[in-house]
N, C-alpha and C positions, 0 to 999 in steps of 0.2 A: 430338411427344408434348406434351401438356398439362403446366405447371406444376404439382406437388401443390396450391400455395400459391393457383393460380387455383380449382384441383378443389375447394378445402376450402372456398373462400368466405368466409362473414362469422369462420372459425374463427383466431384470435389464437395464435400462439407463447405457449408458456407456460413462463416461466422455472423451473426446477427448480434455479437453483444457491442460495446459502446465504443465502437474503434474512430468515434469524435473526442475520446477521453484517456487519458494515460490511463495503464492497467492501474488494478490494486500491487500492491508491495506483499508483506505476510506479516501474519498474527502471530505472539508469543503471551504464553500463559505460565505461570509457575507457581506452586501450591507450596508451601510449608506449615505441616501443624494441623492438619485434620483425620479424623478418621476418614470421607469422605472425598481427600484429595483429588482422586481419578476425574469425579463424578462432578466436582467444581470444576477443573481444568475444563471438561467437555463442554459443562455452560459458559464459561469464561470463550472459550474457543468459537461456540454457535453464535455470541457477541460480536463477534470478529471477525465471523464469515465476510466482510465486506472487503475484507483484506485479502484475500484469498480464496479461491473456490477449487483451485484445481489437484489440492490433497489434502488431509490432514493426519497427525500423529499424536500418542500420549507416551510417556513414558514415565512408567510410578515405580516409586523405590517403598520397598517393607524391609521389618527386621533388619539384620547387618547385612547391608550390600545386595540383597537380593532385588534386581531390575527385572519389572516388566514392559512389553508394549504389545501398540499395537497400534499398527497404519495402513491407511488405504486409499486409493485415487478416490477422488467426489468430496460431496459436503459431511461437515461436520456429523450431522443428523443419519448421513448415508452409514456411518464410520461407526460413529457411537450411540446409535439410539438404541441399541439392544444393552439389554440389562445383563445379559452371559459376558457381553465384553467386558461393561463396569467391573463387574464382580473379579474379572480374569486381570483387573489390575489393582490389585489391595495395596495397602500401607499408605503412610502418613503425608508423603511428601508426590508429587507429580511434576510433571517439565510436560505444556503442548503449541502446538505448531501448526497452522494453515500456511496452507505452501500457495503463492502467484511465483511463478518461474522467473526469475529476471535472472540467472544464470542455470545453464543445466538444463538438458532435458526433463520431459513430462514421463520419470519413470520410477517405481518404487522404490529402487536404491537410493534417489535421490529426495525421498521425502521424511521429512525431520519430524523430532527430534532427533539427530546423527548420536551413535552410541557406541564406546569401545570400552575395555577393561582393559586399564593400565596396571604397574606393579602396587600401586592405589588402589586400587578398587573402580569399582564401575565409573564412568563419566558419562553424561548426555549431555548434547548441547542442542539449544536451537536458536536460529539468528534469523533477523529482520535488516536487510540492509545488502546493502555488494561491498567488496572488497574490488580495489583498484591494481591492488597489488597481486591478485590471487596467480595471476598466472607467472607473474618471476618468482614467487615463493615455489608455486608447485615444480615449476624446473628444477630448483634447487633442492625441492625434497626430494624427487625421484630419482635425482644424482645421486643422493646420499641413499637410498634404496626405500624410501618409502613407497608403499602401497597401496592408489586410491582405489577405492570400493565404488564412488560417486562420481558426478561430474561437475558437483555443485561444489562453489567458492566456501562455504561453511565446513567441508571437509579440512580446509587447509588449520584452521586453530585445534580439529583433534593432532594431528601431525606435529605441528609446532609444540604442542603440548608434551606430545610422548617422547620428542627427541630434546626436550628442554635439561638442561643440567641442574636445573635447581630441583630441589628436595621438594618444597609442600609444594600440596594443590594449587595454592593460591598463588604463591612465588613463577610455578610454572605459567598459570594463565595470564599472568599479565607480564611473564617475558612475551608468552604469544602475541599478546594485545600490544605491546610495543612492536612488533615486526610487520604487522598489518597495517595498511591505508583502506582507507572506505570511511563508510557509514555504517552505523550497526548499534541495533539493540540486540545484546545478549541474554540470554537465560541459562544458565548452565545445573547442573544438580549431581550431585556424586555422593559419595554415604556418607557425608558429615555433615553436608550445606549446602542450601539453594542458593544460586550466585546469578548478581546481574550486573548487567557494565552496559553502558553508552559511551561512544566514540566520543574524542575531544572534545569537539563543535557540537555533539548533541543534536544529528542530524535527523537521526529518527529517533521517535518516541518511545519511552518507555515511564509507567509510573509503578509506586508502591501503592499498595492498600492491607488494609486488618481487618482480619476476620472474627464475628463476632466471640468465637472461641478462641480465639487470640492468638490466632497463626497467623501468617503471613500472605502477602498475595504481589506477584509480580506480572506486569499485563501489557500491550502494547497500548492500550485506552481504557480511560476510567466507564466506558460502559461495561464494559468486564467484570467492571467491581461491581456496578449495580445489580447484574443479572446475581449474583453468588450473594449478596447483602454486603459485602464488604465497605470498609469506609476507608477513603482517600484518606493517604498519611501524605505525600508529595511526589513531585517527579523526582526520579532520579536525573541526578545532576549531570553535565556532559562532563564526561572524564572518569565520570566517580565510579567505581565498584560497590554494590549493595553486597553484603554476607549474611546469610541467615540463617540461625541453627536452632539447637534447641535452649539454649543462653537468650535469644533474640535476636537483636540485628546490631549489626554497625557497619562503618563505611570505612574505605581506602580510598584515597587520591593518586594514585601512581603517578599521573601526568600532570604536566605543569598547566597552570589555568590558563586557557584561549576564550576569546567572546565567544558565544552559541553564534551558530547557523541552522538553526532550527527549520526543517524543510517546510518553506510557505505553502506550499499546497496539500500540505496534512488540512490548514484552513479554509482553504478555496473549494478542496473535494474530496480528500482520502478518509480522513479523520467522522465518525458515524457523528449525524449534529446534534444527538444526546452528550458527546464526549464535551470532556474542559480539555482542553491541551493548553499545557502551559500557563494555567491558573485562567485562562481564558473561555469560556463556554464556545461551544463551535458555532450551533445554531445563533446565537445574537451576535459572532463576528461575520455572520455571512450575511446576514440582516444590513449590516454595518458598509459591508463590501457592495451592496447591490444600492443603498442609497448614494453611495460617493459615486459611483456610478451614476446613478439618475445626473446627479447635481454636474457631473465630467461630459456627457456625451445622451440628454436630452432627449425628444423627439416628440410631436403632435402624434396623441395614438387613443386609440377609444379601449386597447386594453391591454394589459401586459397577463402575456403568457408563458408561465415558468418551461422549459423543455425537463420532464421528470427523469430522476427524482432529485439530482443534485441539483437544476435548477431552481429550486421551488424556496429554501429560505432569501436568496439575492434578488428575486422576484418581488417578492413580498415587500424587501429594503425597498428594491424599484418602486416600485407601486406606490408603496405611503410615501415615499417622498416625491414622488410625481403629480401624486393627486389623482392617479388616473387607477381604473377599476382592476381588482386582481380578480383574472378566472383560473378555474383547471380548462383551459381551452386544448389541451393535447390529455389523454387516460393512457399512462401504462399499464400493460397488460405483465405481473408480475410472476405468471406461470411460465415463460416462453425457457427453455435452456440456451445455453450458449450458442449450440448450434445446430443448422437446419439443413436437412440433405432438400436441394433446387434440381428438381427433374428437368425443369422446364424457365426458359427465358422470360417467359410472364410471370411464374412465381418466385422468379427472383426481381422484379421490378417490382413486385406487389410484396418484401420481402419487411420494410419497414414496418410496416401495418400488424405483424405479427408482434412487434413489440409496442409502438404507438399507435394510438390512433386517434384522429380529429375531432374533436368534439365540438359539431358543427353552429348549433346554436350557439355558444359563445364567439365563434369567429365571425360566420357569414356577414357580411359586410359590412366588414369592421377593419379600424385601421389597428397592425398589432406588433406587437413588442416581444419576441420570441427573449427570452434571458436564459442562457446556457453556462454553464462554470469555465468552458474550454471548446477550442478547436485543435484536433491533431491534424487530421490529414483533410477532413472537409467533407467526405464522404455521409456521414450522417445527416452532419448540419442541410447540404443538398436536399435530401429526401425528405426529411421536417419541413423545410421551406418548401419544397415539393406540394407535400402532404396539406400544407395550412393553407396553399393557394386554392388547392384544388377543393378546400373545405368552402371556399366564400371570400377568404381576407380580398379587402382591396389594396392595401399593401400590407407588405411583410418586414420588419425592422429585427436583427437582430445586433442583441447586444449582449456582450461575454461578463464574467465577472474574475476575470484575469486578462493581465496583457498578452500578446502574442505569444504562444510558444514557439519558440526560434531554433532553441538548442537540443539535444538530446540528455535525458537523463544516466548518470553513472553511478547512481548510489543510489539505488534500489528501487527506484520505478522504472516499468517496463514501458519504455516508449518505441514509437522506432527510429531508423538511421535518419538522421538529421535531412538528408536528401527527399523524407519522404512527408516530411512536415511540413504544412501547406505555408505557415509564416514565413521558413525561411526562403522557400522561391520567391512567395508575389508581396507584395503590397495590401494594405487594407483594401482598397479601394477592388483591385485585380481579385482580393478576397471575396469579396461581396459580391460580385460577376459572378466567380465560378458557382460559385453557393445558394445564387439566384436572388438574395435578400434585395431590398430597395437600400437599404444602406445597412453599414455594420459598422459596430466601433466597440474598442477594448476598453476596460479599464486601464489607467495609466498605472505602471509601474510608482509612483510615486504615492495616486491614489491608492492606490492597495495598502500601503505604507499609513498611509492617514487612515484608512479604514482598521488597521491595526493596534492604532492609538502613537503611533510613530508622526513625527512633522515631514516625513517625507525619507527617502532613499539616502543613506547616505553612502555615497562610493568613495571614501577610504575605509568604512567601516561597517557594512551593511550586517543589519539584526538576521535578517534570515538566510535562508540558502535558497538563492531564484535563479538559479542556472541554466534553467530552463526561458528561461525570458533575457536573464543576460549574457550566458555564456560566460560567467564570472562562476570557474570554477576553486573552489575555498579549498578542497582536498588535491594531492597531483594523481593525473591521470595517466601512470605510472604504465598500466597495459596498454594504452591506447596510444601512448605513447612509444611503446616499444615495436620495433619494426625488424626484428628479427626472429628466422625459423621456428613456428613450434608444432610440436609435434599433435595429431592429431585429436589426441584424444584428452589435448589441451584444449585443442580450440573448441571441441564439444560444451565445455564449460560457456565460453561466450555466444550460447546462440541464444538471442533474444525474443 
């Protein structure tokens, strides 16, 4: 039988998932202290799918030294719903990983947990986050004759790692971890100890939780711990190294303490709204985000309509503090995958519809309040506006629960080149044209800040990392910055 993909010819996959919204970043899991290690990790990990869809990996350590794994492109469930897999990775301890590509291609070498055997014993690492520096480290280790396997930025701390002159495990990893810029939650696991670290500023997440039989748990969000039973102990600190063996845990400080820059848009849309991040519940900080909103930028409307599924707790804010009615006026359709081969110019006009669609009785003529978490490039948001006019609305209002996004992101969300982000060309106003809304309006950077429980922005000192709205980047942007020769199968690593 013929390949479709041969049959269709010059005709391209067309992505139907939420290119109105910065990708996901990636999920990390770490088990200490169970018999069932593997088998947590993977629920820990199916928690997290929101992080990541396009791989995942486990890797479980038994007896002395002895590593297993096991990886494969797709979901969690694709990966590890078979009970021969579970079983193919015994012992105590696990390290897992859903992979969103923000450096590196979409290929198995580059899907984590990364794993070498040093003059130590085994190491596995997996990371959440980019590194800024990856590409002047990796020059300089390929001068010295290292040899990448990957093309992913998380390869570069196995490297620094092995060429480190210091003696223990621990001594080597946070010479690495001084040589690196970025953002980064780490998980690491080797035959003594499960090891985690967050970057200085604590730009990405990471928390601890215990397990009822009193092992340990390391996760990118606290609904990780719910799925496994597990109970929040705290986050780990920015800067801090967690060690966990079979003694228990304790901590290292390596770096001198900086204020957090905790990424604000773990709250606005990455972070699942079952999670606390940062002692904070998500879902009543978006509640929070969507009434300051109301009270910022208004509107006469007969009903607010969340766009699903991250619009739906800012909607709700909206609503009760508007006074005006909440509907499900838009149904996602939660089976659709990423992407849809378009035979034809009408079924890609018709191509929204396969993931939303209008639910007519609550709109038809009616005035309405679209509430989205974000616009990247514009293209979505059109089509919804599209979609709710053709339902009935007699006007269409939308309103965001973030301020523009202007900048591009460098630590670990996949957005794209700044050039392609509808904020930074036009104007609010030039936005709402192209988008076809009757009016549009953002939350203020400052409201977001009071939605947070903050009095407002402070620009000598700002609490989180919004680089994306101000171009106020906290970490240096050391590759982006560098504008000289490199070699090809460097710049692989940067395709975003």
């Amino acid at each position: 039988m013929t390949d479709l993909s041969t049959q269709l010819g010059s005709i391209q996959p067309w992505d139907i998932g939420d290119d109105d919204h910065p990708h996901e970043e990636c999920g990390v899991v770490g088990i200490w202290g169970s018999s069932d290690a593997a088998a947590l990790t993977a629920l820990g990990l199916h928690a997290l799918q929101h992080r990541g869809q396009e791989a995942a990996g486990i890797v479980s350590l038994a007896g002395q030294g002895q590593f297993h794994a096991h990886k494969g492109r797709g979901l969690v469930g694709d990966n590890f719903g078979d009970a021969h897999v579970i079983a193919g990775l015994p012992g105590h301890a696990a390290l897992g990983h859903n992979r969103y590509a923000t450096t590196g291609e979409t290929a198995l070498r580059n899907v984590q947990p990364l794993y070498a055997d040093f003059e130590f014993g085994g190491f596995a690492v997996a990371h959440n986050g980019n590194l800024t520096n990856a590409h002047q480290l990796k020059r300089a280790l390929v001068r010295r004759g290292c040899l990448f396997q990957s093309t992913t930025d998380s390869e570069v701390f196995i490297h620094l790692i092995a060429i480190s002159l210091y003696t223990t495990v621990m001594d080597r990893l946070i010479d690495a971890l001084k040589q690196v810029q970025g953002a980064y939650s780490l998980v690491a696991l080797h035959n003594g100890a499960l090891i985690g670290a967050r970057d200085p500023l604590g730009v990405r997440p990471l928390v601890l939780g215990k397990l009822a039989t009193g092992g340990y748990v390391l996760a990118s969000e606290t609904c990780a711990l719910d799925i496994i039973g597990a109970d929040m102990v705290r986050d780990v600190e920015p800067g801090e190294i967690v060690i966990i063996d079979d003694s228990g845990m304790k901590s290292v400080r390596p770096f001198a303490r900086a204020g957090s820059r905790f990424c604000i848009f773990e709250y606005i849309y990455f972070a699942r709204p079952d999670s606390v991040v940062e002692g904070t519940p998500v879902y009543d900080t978006r509640k929070r985000i969507g009434a300051e909103l109301a009270r910022e930028s208004g509107v006469a409307a007969d009903v607010i309509v969340p766009v699903p599924d991250s619009g739906v707790p800012a909607a709700m804010g909206y609503a009760a503090e508007a006074g005006i009615p909440f509907e499900l006026g838009i149904i996602r359709n939660h089976y659709v995958g990423r992407t849809f081969i378009e035979p034809t110019d009408q079924i890609r006009h018709l191509g929204v519809k396969l993931k939303h669609s209008a639910n007519r009785s609550m709109i038809e003529g009616k005035r309405v309040v679209l509430v989205d978490d974000s616009i990247v490039r514009g293209t979505t948001s059109r089509k919804i506006v599209e979609m709710v006019r053709q339902a009935g609305a007699t006007e269409v209002h939308m309103r965001i629960s973030s301020p523009p996004t202007t900048h591009s992101c460098f630590y670990g969300i996949d957005t794209p080149e700044r050039g392609k982000l509808l904020a930074a060309k036009h104007d609010i106003a030039e936005m709402a044209q192209i988008i076809g809304a009757d009016s549009l309006a953002f939350i203020s950077l400052d409201g977001l800040y009071r939605a947070l429980g903050k009095k407002g922005r402070d620009a000598d000192a700002p609490a989180y990392c919004d680089a994306c709205f101000t171009g106020d980047y906290a970490i240096p942007l050391t590759d982006s910055q560098d504008n000289s020769e490199r070699p090809l199968s460097l710049l692989q690593a940067a395709n975003r």
